[in-house]
C-alpha positions as a LaTeX table, in Angstrom:
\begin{tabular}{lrrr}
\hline
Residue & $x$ (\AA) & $y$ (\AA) & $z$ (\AA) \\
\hline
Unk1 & 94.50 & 118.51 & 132.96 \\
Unk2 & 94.86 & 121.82 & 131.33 \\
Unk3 & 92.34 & 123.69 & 130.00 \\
Unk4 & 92.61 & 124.77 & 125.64 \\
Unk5 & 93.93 & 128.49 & 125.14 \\
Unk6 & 93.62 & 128.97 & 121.24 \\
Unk7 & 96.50 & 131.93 & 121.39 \\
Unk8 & 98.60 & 129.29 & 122.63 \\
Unk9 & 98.85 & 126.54 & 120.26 \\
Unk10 & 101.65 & 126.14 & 117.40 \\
Unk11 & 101.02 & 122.87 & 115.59 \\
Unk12 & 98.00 & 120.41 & 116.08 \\
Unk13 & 97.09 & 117.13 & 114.62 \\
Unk14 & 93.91 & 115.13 & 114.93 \\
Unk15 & 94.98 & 111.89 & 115.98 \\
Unk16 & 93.68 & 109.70 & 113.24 \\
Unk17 & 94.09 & 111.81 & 110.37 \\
Unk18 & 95.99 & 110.45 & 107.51 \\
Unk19 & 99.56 & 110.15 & 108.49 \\
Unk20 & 98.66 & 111.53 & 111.81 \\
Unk21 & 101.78 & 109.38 & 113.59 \\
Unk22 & 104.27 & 110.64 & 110.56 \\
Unk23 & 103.46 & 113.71 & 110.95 \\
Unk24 & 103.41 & 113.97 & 114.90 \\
Unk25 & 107.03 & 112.27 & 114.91 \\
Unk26 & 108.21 & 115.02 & 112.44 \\
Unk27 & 107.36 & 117.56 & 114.46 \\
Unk28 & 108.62 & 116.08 & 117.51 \\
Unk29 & 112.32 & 115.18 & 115.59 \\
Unk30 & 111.93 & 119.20 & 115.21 \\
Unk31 & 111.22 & 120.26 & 118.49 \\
Unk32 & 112.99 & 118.21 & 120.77 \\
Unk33 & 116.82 & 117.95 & 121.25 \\
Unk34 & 117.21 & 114.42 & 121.27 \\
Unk35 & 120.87 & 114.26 & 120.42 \\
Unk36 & 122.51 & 117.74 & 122.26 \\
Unk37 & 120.60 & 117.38 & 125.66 \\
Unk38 & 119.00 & 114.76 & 128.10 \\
Unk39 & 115.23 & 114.11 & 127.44 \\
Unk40 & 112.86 & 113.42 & 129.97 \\
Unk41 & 108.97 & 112.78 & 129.51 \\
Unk42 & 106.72 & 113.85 & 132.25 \\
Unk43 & 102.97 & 111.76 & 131.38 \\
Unk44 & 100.88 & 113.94 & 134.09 \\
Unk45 & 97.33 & 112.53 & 135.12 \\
Unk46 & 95.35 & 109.76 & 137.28 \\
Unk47 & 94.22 & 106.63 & 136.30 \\
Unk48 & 91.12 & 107.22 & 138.71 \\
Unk49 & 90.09 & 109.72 & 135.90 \\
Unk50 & 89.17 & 108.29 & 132.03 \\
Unk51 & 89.45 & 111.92 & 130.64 \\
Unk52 & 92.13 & 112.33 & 132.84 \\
Unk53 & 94.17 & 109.46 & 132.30 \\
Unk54 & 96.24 & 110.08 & 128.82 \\
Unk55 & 99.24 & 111.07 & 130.23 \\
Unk56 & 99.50 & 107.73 & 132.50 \\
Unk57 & 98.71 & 105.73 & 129.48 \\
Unk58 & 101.02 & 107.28 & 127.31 \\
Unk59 & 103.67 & 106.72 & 129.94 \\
Unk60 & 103.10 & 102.94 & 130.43 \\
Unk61 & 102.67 & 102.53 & 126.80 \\
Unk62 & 106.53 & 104.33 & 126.88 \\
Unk63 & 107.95 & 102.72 & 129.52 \\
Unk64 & 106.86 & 99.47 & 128.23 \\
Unk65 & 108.68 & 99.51 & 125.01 \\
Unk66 & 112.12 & 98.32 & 126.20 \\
Unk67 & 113.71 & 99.99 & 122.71 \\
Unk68 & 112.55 & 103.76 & 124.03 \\
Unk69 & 115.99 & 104.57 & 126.15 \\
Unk70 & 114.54 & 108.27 & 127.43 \\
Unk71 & 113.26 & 108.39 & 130.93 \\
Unk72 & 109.85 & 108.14 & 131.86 \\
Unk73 & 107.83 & 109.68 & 134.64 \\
Unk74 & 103.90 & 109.08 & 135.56 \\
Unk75 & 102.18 & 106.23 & 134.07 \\
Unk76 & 99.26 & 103.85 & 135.08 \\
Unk77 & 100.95 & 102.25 & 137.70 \\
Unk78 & 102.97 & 105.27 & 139.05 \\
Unk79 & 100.96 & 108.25 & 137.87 \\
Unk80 & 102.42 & 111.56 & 138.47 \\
Unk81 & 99.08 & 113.63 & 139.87 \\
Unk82 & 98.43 & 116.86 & 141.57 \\
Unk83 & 99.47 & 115.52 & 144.99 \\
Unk84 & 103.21 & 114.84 & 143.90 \\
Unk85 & 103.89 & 117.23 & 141.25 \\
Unk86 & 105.53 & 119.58 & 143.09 \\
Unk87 & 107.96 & 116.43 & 145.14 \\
Unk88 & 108.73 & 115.67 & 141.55 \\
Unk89 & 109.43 & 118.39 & 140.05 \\
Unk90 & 111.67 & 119.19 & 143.06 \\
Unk91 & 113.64 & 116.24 & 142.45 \\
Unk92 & 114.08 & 116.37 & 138.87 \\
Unk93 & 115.08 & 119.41 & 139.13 \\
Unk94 & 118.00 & 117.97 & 141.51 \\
Unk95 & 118.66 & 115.29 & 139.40 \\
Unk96 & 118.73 & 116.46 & 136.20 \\
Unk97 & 118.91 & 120.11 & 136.14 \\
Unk98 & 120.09 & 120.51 & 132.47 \\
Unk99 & 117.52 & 117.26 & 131.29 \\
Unk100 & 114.73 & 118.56 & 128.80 \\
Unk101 & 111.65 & 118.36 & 129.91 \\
Unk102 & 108.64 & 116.98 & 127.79 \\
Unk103 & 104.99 & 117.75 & 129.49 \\
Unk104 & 102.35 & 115.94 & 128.41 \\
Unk105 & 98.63 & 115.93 & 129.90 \\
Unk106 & 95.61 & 116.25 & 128.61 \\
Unk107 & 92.98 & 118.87 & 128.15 \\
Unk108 & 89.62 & 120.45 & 127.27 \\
Unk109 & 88.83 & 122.45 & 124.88 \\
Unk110 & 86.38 & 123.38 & 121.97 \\
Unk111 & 83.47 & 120.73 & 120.82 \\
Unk112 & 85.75 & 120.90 & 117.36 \\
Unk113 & 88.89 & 120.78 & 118.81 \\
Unk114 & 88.01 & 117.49 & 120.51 \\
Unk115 & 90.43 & 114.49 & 119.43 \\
Unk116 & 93.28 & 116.81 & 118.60 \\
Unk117 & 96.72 & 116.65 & 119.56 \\
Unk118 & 98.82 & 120.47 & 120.05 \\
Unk119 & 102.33 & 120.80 & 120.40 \\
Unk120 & 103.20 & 123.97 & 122.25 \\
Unk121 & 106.68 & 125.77 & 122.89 \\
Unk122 & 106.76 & 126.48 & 126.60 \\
Unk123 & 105.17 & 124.94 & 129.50 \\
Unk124 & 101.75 & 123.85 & 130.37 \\
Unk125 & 99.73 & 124.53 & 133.43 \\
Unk126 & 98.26 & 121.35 & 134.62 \\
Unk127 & 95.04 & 121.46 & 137.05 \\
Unk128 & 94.30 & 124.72 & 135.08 \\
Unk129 & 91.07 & 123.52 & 133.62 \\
Unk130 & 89.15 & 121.67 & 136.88 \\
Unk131 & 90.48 & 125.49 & 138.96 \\
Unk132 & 94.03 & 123.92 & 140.65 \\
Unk133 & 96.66 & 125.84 & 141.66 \\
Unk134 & 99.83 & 123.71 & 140.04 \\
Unk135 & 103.21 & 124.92 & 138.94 \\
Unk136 & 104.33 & 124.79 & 135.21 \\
Unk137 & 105.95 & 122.16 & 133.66 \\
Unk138 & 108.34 & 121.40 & 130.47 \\
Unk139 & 109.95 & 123.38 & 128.25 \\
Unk140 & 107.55 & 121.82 & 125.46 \\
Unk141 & 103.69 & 120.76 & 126.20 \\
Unk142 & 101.62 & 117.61 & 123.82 \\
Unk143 & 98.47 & 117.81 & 125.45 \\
Unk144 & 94.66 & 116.00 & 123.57 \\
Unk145 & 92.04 & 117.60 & 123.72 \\
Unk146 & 89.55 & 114.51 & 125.36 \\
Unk147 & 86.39 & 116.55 & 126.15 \\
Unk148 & 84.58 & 120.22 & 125.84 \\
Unk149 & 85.59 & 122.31 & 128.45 \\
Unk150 & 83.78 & 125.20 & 130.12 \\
Unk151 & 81.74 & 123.60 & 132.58 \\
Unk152 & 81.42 & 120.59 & 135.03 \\
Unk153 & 85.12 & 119.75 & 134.39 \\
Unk154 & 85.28 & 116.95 & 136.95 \\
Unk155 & 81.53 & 115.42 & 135.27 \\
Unk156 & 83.33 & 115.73 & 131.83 \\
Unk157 & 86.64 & 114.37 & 133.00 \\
Unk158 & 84.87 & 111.22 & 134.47 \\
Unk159 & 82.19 & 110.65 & 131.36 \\
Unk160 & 85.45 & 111.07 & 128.91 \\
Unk161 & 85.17 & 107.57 & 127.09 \\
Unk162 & 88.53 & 105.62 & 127.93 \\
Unk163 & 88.86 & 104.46 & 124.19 \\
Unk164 & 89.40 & 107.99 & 123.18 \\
Unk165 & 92.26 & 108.58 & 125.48 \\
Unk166 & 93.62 & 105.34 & 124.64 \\
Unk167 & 93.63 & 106.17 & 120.85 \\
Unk168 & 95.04 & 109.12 & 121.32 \\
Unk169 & 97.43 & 107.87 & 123.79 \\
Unk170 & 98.51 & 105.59 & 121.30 \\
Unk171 & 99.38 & 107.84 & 118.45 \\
Unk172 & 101.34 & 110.09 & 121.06 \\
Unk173 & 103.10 & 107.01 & 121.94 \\
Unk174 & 103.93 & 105.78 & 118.62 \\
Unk175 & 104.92 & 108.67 & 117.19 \\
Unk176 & 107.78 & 109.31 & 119.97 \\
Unk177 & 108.71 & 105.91 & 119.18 \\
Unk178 & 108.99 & 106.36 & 115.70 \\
Unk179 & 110.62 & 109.88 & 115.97 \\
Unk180 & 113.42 & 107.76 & 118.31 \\
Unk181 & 113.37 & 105.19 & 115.48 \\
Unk182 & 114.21 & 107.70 & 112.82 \\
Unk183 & 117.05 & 109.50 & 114.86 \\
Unk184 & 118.36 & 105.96 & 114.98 \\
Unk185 & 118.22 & 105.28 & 111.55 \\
Unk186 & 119.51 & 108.49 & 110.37 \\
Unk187 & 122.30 & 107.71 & 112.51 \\
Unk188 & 123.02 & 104.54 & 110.99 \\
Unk189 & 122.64 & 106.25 & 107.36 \\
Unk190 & 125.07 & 108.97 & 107.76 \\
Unk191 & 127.96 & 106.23 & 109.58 \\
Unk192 & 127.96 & 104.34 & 106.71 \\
Unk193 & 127.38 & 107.27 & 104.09 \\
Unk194 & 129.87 & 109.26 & 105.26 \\
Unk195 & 132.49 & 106.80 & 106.50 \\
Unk196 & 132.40 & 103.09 & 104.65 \\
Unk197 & 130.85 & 104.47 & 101.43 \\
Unk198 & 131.41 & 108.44 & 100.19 \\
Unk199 & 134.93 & 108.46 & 101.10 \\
Unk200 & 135.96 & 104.76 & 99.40 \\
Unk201 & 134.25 & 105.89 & 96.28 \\
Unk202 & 136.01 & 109.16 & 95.81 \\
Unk203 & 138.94 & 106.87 & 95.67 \\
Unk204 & 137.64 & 105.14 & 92.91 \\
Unk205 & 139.44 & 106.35 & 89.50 \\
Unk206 & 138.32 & 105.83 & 85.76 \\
Unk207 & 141.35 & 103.48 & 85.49 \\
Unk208 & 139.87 & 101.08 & 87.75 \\
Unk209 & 136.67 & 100.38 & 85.95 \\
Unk210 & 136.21 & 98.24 & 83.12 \\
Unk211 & 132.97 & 97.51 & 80.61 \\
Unk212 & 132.03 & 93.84 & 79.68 \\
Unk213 & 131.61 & 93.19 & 76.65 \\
\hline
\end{tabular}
């Protein structure tokens, strides 16, 4: 759980806006190297927290969907928390020491910036916003705002309604699948474009077509 820095943000979203999962997958086809380097999502939160809990949802939600092929740590079942961050990061580290690392959590902020999602260059600081201590994580942050911040964190966290995070969750969700889904298909376009289609019809002369009458 991180708490909102307004100097910090770059792009933000409210999650049910008009074309909010569109848009959120756009920006995420921009930001994230999908194709030159390995991605791995790191969902940080508890279940044993409503407020708290978007970054396990959004990590079962991910892990769930047998089509999304990037690797997926902390969800509801296997959350990744302030007790085994730092075991975690260790071991990515180890394991995948060139993998790019997505952070997501959520966070507090504003009474107007509630129900937002921000997509930040650079790490986030998880625990900052209930006073822990945790290391930074990712080379790009997605964090929702769920609640105001500024005081009784831990009251707020646990009086967060669950169907917010799980909306928000959602869109988060969705729109990395869809980003995933649109790498695909661009893939697909440019095979055939570019190989079964541009090429054979440059071969194509004037002396090969005829009109009917």
């Amino acid at each position: 759980m991180q708490k909102l820095e307004q100097a910090e943000l770059n792009s933000r979203i409210h999650y049910n806006e008009t074309g909010a999962i569109w848009k959120l997958s756009t920006l995420f086809l921009e930001n994230i190297p999908f194709t030159s380097r390995e991605v791995l999502f790191l969902c940080i939160g508890t279940d044993r927290s409503t407020g708290d809990a978007l970054g396990p949802l959004i990590g079962s939600m991910l892990s769930e969907n047998s089509t999304f092929p990037y690797r997926v740590i902390g969800t509801l079942e296997d959350p990744l928390h302030a007790l085994n961050l730092d075991e975690t990061l260790t071991r990515v580290t180890k394991e995948h020491p060139d993998a790019f690392i997505v952070a997501i959590d959520a966070c507090l902020g504003k009474s107007d910036s509630v129900g937002h999602l921000l997509i930040q260059d650079g790490p986030l600081q998880p625990g900052k916003a209930v006073g822990k201590d945790l290391p930074s994580v990712g080379d790009i942050a997605v964090k929702g705002v769920v609640n105001i911040g500024g005081f009784m964190e831990h009251s707020v966290l646990q009086s967060t309604r669950l169907h917010l995070s799980y909306e928000m969750g959602r869109t988060i969700s969705r729109a990395l699948q869809l980003a995933h889904g649109r790498l695909k298909s661009k893939r697909v376009y440019d095979t055939y474009n570019h190989s079964n289609y541009r090429d054979r019809w440059n071969e194509v002369s004037y002396t090969d077509l005829s009109q009917t009458d």
